[in-house]
MDAnalysis code that builds the backbone (N, CA, C; Angstrom):
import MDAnalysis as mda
import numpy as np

u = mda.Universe.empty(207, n_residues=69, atom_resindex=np.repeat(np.arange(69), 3), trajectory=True)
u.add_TopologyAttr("name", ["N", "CA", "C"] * 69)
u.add_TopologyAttr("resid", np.arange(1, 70))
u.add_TopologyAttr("resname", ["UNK", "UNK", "UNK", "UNK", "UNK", "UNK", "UNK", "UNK", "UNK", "UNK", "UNK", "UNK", "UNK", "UNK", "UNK", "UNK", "UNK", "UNK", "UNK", "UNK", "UNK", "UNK", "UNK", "UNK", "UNK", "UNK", "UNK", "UNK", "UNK", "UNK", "UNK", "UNK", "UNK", "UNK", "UNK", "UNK", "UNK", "UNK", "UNK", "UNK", "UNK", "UNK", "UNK", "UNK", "UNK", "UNK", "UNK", "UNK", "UNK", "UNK", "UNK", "UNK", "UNK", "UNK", "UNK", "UNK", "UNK", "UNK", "UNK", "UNK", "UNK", "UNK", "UNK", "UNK", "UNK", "UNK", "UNK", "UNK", "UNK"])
u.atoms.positions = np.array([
    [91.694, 103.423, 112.068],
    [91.450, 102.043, 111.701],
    [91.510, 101.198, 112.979],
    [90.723, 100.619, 112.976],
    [90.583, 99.593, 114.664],
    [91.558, 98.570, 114.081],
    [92.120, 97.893, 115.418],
    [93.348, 96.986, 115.287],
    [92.306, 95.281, 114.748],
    [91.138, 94.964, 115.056],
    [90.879, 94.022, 114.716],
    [90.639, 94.207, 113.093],
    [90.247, 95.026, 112.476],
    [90.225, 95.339, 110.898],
    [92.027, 95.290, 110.458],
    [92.589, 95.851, 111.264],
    [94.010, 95.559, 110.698],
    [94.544, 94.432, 110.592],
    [94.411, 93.763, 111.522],
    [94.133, 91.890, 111.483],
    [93.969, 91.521, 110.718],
    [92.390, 91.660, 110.519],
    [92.047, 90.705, 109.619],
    [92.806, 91.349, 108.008],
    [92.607, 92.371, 108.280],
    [93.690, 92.862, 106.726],
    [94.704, 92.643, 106.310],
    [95.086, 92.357, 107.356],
    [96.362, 91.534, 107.283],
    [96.328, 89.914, 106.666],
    [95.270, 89.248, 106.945],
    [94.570, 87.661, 106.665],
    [94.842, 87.117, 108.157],
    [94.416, 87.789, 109.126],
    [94.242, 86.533, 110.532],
    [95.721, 86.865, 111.442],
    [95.215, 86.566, 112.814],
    [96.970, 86.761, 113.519],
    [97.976, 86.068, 113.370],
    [97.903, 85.003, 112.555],
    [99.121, 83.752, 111.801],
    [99.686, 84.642, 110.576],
    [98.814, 85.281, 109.690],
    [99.852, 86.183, 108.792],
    [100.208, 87.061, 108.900],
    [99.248, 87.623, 110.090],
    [99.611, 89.356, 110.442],
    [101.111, 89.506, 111.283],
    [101.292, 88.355, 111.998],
    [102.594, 88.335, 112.725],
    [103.289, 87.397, 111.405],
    [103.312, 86.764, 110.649],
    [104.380, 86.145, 110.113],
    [105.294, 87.212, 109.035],
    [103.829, 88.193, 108.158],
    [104.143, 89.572, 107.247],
    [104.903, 90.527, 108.147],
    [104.669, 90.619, 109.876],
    [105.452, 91.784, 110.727],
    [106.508, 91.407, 111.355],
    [106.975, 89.826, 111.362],
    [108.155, 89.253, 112.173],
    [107.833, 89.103, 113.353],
    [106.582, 88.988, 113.835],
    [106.014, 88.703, 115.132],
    [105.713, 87.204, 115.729],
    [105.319, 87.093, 116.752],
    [104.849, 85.699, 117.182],
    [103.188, 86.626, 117.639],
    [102.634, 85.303, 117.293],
    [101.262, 84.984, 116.698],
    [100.478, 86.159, 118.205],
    [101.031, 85.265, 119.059],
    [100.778, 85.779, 120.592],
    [100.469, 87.578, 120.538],
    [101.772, 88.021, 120.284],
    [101.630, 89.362, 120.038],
    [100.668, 90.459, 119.265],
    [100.361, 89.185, 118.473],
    [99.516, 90.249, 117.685],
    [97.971, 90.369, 118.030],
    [97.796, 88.777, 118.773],
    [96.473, 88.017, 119.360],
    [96.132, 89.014, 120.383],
    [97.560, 89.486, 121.193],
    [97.152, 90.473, 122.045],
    [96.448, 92.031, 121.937],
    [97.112, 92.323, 120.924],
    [97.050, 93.847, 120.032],
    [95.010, 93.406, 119.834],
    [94.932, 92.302, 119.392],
    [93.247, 92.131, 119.319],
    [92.478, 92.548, 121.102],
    [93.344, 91.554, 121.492],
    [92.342, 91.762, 122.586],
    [92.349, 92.886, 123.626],
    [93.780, 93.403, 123.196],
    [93.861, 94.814, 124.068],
    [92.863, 96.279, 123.534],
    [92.820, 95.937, 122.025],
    [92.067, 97.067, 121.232],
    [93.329, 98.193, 120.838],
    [94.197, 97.883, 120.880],
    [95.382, 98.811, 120.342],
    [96.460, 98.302, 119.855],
    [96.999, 99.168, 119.321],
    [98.299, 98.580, 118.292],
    [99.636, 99.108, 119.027],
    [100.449, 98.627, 119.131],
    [101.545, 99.480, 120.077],
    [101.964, 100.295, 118.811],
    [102.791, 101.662, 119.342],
    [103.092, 102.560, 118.512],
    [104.291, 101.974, 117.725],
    [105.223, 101.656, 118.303],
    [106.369, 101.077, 117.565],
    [106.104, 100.150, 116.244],
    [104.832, 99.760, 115.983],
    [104.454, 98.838, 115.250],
    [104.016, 99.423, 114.104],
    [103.050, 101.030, 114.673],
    [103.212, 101.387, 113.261],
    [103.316, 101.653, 111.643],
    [104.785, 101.949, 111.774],
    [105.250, 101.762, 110.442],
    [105.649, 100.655, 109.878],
    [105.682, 99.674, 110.187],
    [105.341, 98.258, 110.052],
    [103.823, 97.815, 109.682],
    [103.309, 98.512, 110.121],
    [101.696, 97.414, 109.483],
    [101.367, 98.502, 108.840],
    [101.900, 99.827, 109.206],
    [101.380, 100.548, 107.957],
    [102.124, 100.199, 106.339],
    [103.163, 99.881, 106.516],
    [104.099, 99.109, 105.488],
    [103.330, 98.123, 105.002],
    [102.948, 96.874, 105.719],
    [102.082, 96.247, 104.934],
    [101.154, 96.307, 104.840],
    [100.447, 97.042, 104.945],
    [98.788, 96.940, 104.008],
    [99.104, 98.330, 102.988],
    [100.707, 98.982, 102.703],
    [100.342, 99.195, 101.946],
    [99.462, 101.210, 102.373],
    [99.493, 101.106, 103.252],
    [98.657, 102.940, 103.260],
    [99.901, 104.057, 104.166],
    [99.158, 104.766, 104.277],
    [100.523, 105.707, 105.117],
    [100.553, 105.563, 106.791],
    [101.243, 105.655, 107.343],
    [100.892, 105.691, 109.303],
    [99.731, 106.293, 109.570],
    [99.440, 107.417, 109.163],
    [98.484, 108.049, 110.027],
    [97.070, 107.476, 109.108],
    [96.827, 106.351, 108.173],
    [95.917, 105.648, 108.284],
    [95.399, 104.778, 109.478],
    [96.654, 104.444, 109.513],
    [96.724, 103.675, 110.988],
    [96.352, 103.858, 112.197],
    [97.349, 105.236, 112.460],
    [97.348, 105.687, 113.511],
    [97.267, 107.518, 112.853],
    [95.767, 107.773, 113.617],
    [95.553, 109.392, 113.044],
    [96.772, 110.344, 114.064],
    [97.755, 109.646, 115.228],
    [98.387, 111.074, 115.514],
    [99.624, 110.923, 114.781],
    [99.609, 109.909, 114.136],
    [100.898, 110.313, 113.428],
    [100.940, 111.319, 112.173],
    [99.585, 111.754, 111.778],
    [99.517, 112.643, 111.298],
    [100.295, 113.956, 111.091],
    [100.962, 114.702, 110.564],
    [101.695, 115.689, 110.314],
    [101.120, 116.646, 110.824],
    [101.357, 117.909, 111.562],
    [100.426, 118.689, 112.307],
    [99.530, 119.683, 111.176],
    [98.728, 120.184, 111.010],
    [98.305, 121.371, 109.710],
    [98.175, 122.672, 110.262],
    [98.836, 122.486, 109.165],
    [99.164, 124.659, 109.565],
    [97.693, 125.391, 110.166],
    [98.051, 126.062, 111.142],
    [96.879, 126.964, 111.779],
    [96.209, 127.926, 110.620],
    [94.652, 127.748, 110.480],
    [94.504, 129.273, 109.627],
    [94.546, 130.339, 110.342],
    [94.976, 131.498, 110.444],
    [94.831, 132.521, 111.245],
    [93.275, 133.356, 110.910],
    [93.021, 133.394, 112.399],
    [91.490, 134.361, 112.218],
    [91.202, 135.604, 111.415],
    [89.789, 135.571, 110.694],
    [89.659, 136.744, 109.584],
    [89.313, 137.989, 110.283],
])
């Protein structure tokens, strides 16, 4: 999920930092940097509501190797 869709999913960087305990700044940045810091996370994955590795695909759980036939 790109950090400007998380934004706005959030409703704009005034709610996205007010729903995460942030200042506005911080999150304005996360736009213009193109990334979400990791620590943040489970926090915006919290609010919108989906799991981390919607968010962020390495937080993904690793999947078991199939072994070759």
């Amino acid at each position: 999920m790109k950090v400007a869709d998380i934004i706005d999913r959030l409703g704009g960087g005034v709610e996205a930092a007010g729903k995460l305990g942030l200042n506005r700044t911080a999150v304005l940045q996360w736009r213009a940097r193109g990334r979400l810091p990791a620590r943040h996370v489970p926090a915006v994955a919290n609010a919108l509501g989906v799991p981390s590795e919607a968010v962020w695909p390495a937080t993904r759980p690793p999947q078991p190797q199939q072994e070759a036939a």
